[in-house]
C-alpha positions in Angstrom: 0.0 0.0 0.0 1.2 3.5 -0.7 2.5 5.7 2.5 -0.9 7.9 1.9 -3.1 5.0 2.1 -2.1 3.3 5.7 -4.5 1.1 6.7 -7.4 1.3 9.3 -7.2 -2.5 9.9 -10.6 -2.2 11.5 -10.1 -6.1 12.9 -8.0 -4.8 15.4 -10.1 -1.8 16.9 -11.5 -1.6 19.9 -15.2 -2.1 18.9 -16.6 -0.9 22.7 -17.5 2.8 23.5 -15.6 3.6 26.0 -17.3 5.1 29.0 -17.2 8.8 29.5 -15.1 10.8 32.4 -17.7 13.3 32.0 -21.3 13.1 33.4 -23.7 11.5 30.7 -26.5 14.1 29.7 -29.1 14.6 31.9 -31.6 11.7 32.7 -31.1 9.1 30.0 -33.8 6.9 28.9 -32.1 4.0 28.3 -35.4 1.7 27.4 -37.1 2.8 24.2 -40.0 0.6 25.0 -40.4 2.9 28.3 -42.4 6.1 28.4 -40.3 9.5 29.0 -40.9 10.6 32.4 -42.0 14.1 33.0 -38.5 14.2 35.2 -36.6 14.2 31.6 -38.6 16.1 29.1 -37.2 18.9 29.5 -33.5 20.5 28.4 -31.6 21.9 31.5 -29.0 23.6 29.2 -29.9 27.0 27.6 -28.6 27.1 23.8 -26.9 30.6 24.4 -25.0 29.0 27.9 -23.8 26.1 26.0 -24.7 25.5 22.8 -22.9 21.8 22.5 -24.3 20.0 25.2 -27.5 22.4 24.3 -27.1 20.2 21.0 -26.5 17.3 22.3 -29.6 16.8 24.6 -31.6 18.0 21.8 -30.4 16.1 19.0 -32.8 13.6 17.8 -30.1 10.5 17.9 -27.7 9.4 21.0 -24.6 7.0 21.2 -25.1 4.1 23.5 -22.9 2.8 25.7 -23.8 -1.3 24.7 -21.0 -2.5 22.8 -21.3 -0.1 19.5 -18.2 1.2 17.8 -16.8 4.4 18.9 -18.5 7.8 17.2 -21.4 5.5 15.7 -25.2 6.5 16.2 -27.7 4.1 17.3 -31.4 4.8 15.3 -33.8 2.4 17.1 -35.0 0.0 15.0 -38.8 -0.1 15.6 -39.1 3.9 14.9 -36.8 4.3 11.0 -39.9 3.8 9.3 -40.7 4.9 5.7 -37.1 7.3 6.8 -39.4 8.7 10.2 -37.1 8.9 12.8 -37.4 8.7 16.7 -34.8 8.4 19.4 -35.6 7.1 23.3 -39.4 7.8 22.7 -38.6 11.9 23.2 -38.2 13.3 19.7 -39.8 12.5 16.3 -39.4 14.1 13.2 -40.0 12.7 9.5 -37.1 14.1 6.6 -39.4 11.7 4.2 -40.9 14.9 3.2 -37.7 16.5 2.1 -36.5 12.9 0.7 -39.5 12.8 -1.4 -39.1 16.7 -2.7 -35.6 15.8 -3.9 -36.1 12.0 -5.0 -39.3 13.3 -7.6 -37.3 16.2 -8.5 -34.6 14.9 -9.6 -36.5 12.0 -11.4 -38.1 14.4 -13.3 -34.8 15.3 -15.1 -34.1 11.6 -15.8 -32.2 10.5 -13.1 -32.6 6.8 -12.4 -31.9 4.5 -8.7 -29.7 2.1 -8.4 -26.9 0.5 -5.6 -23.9 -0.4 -6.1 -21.6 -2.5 -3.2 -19.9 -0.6 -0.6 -16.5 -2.5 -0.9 -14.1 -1.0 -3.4 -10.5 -2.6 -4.1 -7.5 -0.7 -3.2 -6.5 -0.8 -7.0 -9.4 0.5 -7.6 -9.3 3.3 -4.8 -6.1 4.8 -5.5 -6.3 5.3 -9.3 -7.2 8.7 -8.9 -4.0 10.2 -6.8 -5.7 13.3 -5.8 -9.0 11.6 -4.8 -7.6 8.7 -2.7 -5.3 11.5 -0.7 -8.2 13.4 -0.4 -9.8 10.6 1.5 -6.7 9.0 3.0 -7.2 9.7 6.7 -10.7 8.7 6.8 -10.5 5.1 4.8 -11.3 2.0 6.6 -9.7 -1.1 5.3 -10.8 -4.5 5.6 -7.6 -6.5 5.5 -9.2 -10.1 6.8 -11.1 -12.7 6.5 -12.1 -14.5 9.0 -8.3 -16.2 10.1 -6.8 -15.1 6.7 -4.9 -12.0 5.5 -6.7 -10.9 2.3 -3.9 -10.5 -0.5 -5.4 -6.9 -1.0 -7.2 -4.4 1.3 -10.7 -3.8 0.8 -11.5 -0.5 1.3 -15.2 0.2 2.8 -16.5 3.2 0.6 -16.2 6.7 1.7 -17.2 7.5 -1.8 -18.4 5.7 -4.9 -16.9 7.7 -7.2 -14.6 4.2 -7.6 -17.1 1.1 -7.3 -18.9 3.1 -10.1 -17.1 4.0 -12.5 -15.8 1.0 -14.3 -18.8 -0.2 -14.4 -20.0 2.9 -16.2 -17.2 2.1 -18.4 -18.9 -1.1 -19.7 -22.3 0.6 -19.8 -21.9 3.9 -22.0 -20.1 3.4 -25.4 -21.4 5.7 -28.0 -23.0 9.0 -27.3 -26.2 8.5 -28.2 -26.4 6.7 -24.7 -25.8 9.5 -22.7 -26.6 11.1 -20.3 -26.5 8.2 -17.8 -27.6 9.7 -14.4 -27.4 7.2 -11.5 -28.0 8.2 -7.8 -28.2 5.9 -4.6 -29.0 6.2 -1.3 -26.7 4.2 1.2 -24.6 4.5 4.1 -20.9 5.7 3.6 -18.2 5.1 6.6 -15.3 8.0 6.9 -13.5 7.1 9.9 -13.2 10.4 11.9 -11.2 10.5 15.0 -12.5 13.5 17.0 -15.1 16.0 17.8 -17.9 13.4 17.0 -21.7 15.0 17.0 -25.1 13.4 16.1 -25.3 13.9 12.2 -23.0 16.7 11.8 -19.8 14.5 12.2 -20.0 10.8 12.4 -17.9 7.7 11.1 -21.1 6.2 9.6 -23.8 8.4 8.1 -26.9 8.3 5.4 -27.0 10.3 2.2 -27.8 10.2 -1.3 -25.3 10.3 -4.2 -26.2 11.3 -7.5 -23.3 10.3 -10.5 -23.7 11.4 -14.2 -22.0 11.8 -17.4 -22.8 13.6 -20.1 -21.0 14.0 -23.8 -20.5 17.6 -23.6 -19.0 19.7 -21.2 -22.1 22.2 -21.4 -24.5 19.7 -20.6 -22.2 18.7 -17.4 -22.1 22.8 -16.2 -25.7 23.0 -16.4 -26.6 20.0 -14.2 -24.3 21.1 -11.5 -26.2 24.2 -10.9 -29.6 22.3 -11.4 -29.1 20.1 -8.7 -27.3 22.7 -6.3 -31.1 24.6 -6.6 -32.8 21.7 -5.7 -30.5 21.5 -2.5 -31.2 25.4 -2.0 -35.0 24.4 -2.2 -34.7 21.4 0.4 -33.0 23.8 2.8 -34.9 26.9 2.5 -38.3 25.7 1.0 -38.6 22.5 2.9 -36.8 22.8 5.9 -36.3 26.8 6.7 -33.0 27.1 6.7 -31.4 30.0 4.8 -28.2 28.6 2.5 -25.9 30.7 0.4 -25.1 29.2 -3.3 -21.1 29.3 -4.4 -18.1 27.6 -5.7 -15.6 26.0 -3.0 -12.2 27.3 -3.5 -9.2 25.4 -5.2 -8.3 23.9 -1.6 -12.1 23.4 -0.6 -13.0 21.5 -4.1 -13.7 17.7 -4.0 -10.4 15.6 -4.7 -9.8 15.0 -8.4 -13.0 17.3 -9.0 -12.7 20.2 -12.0 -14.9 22.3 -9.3 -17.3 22.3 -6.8 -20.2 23.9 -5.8 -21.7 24.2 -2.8 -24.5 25.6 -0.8 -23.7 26.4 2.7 -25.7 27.3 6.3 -24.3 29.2 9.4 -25.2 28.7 12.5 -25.0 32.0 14.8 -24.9 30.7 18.2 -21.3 28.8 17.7 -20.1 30.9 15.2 -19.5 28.3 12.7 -20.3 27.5 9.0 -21.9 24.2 7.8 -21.3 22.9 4.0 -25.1 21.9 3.3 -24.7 20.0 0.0 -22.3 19.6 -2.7 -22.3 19.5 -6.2 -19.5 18.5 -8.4 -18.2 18.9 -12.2 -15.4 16.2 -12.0 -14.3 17.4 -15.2 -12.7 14.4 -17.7 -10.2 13.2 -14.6 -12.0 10.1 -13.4 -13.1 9.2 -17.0 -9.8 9.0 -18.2 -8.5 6.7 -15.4 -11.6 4.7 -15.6 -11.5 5.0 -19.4 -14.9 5.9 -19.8 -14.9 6.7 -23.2 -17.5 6.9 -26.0 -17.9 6.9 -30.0 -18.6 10.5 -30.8 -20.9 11.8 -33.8 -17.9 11.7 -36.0 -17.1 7.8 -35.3 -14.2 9.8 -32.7 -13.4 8.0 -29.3 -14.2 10.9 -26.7 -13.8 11.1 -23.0 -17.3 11.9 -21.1 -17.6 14.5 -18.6 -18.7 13.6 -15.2 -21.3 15.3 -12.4 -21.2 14.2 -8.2 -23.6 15.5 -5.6 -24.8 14.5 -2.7 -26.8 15.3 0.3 -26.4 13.8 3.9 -28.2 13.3 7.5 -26.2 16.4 8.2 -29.1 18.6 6.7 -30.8 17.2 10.3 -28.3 18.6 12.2 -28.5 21.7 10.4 -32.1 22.3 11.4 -32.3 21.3 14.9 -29.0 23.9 15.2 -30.7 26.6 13.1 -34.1 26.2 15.0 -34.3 24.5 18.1 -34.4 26.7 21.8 -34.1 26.2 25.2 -37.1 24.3 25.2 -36.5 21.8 22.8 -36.5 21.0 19.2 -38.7 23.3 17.1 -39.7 21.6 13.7 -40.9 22.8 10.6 -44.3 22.0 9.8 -43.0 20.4 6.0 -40.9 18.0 8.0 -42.7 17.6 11.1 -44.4 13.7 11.3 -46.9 15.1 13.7 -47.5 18.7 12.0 -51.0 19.1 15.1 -51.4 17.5 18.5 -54.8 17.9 20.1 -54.8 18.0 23.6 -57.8 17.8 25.8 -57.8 20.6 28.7 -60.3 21.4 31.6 -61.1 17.3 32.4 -61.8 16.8 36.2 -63.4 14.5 38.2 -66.2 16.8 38.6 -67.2 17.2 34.7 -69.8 15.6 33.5 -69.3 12.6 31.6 -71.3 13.6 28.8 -68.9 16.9 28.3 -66.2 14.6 28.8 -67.4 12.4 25.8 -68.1 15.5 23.7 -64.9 16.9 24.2 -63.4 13.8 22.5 -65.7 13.4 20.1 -65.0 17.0 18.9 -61.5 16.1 19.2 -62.2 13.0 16.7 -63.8 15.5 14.6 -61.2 17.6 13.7 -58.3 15.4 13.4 -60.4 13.3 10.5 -61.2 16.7 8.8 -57.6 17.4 9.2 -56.3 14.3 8.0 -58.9 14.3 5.3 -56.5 17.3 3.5 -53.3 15.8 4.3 -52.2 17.5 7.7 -50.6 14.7 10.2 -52.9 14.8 13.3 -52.0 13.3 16.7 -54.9 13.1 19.5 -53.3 12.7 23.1 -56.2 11.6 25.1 -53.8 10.0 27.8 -55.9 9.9 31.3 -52.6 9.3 33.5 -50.8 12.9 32.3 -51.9 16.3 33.4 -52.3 18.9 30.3 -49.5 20.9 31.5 -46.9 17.5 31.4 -48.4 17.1 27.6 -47.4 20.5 26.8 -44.3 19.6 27.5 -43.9 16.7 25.9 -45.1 18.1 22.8 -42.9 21.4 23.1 -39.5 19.2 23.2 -40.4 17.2 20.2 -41.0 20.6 18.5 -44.3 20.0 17.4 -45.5 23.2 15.2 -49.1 23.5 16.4 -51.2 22.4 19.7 -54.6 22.8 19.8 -56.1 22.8 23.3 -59.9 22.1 24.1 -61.7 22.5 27.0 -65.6 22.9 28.1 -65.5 26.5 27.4 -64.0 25.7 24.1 -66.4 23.4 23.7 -69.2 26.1 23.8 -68.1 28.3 21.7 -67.0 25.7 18.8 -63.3 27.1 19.1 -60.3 25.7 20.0 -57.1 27.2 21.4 -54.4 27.3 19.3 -50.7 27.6 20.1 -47.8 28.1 17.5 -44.4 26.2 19.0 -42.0 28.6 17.0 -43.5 31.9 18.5 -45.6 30.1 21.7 -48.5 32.9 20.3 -52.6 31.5 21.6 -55.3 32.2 19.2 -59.0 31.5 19.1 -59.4 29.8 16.2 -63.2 28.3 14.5 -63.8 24.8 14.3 -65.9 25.4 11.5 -62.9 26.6 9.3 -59.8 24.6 10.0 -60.1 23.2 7.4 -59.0 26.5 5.6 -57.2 28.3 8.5 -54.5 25.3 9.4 -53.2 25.2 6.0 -52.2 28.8 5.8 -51.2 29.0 9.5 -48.5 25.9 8.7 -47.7 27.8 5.3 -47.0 30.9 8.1 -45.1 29.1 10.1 -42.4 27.8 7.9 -42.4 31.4 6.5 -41.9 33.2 9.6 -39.2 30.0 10.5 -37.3 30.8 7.9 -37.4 34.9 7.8 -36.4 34.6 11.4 -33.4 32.3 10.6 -32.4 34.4 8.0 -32.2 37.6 10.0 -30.0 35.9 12.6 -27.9 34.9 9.5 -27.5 38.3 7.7 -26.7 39.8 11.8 -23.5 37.8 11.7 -22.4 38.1 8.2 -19.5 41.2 8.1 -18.1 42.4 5.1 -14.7 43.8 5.5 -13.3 45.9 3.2 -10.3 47.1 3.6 -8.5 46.0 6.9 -7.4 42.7 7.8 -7.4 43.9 11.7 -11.3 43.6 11.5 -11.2 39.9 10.7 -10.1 38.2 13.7 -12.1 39.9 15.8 -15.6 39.4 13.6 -14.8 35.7 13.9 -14.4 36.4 17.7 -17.6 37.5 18.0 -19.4 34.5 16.0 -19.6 35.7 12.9 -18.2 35.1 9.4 -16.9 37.8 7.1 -16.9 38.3 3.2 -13.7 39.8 2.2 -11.9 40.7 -1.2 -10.2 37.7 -1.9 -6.8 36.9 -4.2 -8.1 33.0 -4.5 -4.4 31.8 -3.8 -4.5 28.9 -2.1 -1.4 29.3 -0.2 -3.3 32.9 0.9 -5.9 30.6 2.1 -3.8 28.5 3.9 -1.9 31.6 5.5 -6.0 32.9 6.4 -6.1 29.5 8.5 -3.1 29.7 10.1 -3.8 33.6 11.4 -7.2 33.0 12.7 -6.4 30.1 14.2 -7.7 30.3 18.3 -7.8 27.9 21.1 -11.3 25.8 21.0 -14.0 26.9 24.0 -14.2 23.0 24.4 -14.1 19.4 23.1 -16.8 19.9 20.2 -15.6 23.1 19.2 -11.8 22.7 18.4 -9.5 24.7 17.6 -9.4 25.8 14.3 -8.8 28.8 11.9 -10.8 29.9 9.4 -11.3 28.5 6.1 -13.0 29.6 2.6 -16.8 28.6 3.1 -17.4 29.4 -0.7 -17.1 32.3 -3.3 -20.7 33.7 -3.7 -22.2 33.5 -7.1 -24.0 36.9 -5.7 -21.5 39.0 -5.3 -20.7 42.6 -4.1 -19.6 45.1 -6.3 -15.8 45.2 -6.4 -14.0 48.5 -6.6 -11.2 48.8 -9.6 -7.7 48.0 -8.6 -9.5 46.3 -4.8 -7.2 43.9 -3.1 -7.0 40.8 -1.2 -7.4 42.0 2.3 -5.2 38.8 3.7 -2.1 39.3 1.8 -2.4 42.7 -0.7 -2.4 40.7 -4.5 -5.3 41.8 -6.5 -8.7 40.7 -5.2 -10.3 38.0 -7.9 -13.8 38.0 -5.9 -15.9 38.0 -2.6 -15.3 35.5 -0.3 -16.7 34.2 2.3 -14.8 33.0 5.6 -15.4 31.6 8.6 -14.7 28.9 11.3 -16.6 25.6 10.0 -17.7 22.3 11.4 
């Protein structure tokens, strides 16, 4: 094996997660099968005081300490269905809904699923120099079989730029059978070594990978941006989170990749930018080392151009950072499994039992006219919880809406209705939920993602003209566009400078790197320079510290 490629002989790691010198958060539920008590619904760490163990309680996934490999995340079994997911009976949220947006959409320009294995040869891995050392220190190797040494490695994919392409090679040989546009979703394994955190950095994690090639170079440019919009519309359109659209720097760009573009979050209360999805032109690199060559129009062997992109759990992690508070998570209504709990208020032992009955009977009522138009509906008519331990419970999973309806309601065919993102009350008619609930969830995910995108603009800087206003911007949790030379040993210079001691484990120290080069850009002055090192300035660019 080459000196860049040392193997992680994963046979001879130690599988266990090891047990933690530091307190475990707050009032685990170890059981899934077991109901939350009311003694651990709530978060005890405010997201301003602490923002990574603020994260870490309210993250939807834990680690477990039961024999699973170090910095991998448990999803319970019983609750990934149809891509819902739930951890320790607290949180629930469904991503089918942004899933399905971006599995139509891009089925709708032709793109076809498939799977390939998730084993790739070492041959195979390291015929693209720059990709392999790209992906070097996060390779897992499989170097054994049972009590044997396999004569080669087996790499376990980070990528699958490599498993698919000479296979491509056998499918594609004239170009009249292009494009061929393949995506999958799988797992991938990148073996990280520290500062692990539920779906933003993990050795295992979900995504989807899309791979195409195309005869002309045009046709390969205009796909990249195609898809990057569809990953600005899952962010922002499905999931409220405001994303800037760019082009990763020389140093930034995937490994062996012509360019990259990207789309990228920031989240104000760490001070850090978050690469939201990728998009790739890989150029003619990997299709000449895989030969993936066809029979042009003028009988002409030709080398295809290639497109990657790909979207991961991360997106999760993005939106439970972006909108989550002190009280829990706070979902939006487009990704939300339960988008409207009903809760039933004013019950005693006193009431009637007739009111009681028509209390839930109403309650019936409205969550089949509300399921009847397609809004997911919960009815908590549990006896054995008090209303005030069901607001609660509702308010950590981040549930968008709660109606609450009591005897007075009752009356006056209304029902109260509270709105998790803003906690406003409203009197709302039963008669017209049916038209009201729709807009109010539409409202929601606007105000949810105006909101984020305020905080976001408050921490963007741009600097000019002095490079003594950059460290201290970053210092105060923001990031900064500046005049930019593009110079990758300017870039690497820009890391070294900002470079500060970490404020703990999950936030390490690190400088601050490229995030991307805007494709909406500033007006640039004549003659402006590079505000890190005084060449000429070639663009905008924005920097900050990153996950």
């Amino acid at each position: 094996m080459s000196a860049t490629t040392k193997p992680i002989d994963i046979s001879k790691l130690d599988l266990n997660e090891k047990k933690s010198k530091k307190p475990s958060s707050p009032n685990p539920n170890p059981n899934p099968h077991q109901p939350t008590t009311a003694s651990n619904l709530g978060i005890d760490v405010k997201k301003a005081d602490d923002f990574s163990a603020w994260y870490t309680q309210v993250s939807p996934i834990k680690s477990r300490n039961d024999g699973l490999l170090r910095y991998f995340w448990l999803l319970y079994p019983q609750t990934v269905e149809l891509l819902h997911l739930e951890a320790h009976s607290r949180f629930k949220l469904s991503i089918a809904q942004s899933l399905d947006f971006f599995g139509k959409e891009i089925e709708k320009i032709g793109v076809q699923d498939a799977y390939f294995p998730m084993l790739v040869t070492q041959g195979a891995l390291e015929k693209e120099k720059d990709h392999v050392e790209g992906f070097s220190p996060e390779v897992a190797w499989v170097t054994r079989s049972g009590q044997s040494e396999l004569q080669e490695p087996i790499a376990i994919r980070p990528t699958s730029e490599t498993i698919m392409y000479p296979t491509f090679a056998k499918w594609v040989k004239s170009h009249r059978e292009l494009p061929l546009k393949i995506n999958q979703w799988c797992n991938v394994i990148r073996w990280e070594f520290k500062h692990p955190q539920p779906f933003l950095r993990t050795r295992e994690f979900l995504w989807q990978e899309g791979h195409t090639v195309f005869y002309t170079k045009k046709e390969a440019d205009h796909e990249v941006l195609q898809i990057l919009e569809l990953y600005r519309r899952v962010y922002e359109d499905v999931l409220a989170v405001p994303v800037i659209k760019g082009r990763k720097s020389e140093s930034e760009k995937f490994p062996g990749g012509l360019y990259t573009t990207t789309v990228e979050a920031f989240i104000p209360e760490s001070g850090r930018g978050i690469q939201g999805a990728t998009s790739h032109c890989l150029g003619q690199n990997f299709a000449k080392m895989f030969k993936i060559e066809v029979e042009g129009e003028r009988g002409e062997k030709s080398l295809v151009w290639q497109n990657s992109w790909g979207i991961t759990t991360r997106s999760i992690g993005v939106m439970v950072m972006t909108h989550g508070d002190d009280k829990g998570l706070v979902l939006p209504p487009k990704v939300a499994a339960v988008q409207v709990v009903i809760v039933p208020c004013g019950i005693t032992s006193k009431l009637e039992p007739s009111i009681v009955a028509a209390i839930e009977e109403k309650i019936s009522q409205i969550s089949t006219t509300l399921q009847a138009i397609g809004i997911r509906v919960n009815t908590d008519l549990r006896d054995n919880y008090t209303p005030g331990w069901k607001f609660n419970h509702w308010e950590v999973k981040g549930v968008p809406i709660r109606f609450e309806l009591g005897p007075k309601d009752l009356q006056k065919n209304e029902v109260r209705v509270v709105t998790r993102h803003d906690d406003q009350k409203k009197q709302y008619s039963i008669a017209t939920l049916s038209e009201s609930i729709p807009v109010l969830l539409e409202k929601i995910h606007d105000d949810m993602l105006a909101a984020a995108r305020a905080r976001h603009e408050e921490h963007l800087e741009v600097i000019d003209q002095s490079w003594d206003l950059v460290l201290p911007a970053l210092d105060a949790k923001k990031f900064v566009m500046i005049p930019w030379c593009e110079r990758p040993a300017c870039e690497k210079d820009i890391k070294e400078r900002t470079c500060r001691a970490g404020t703990d484990e999950k936030a390490p120290a690190m400088g601050a790197k490229s995030l991307c080069i805007p494709f909406e850009q500033p007006s640039m002055a004549p003659g402006a320079k590079c505000v890190a090192c005084g060449h000429p300035a070639v663009s905008y660019t924005l920097f900050g510290r990153s996950y």
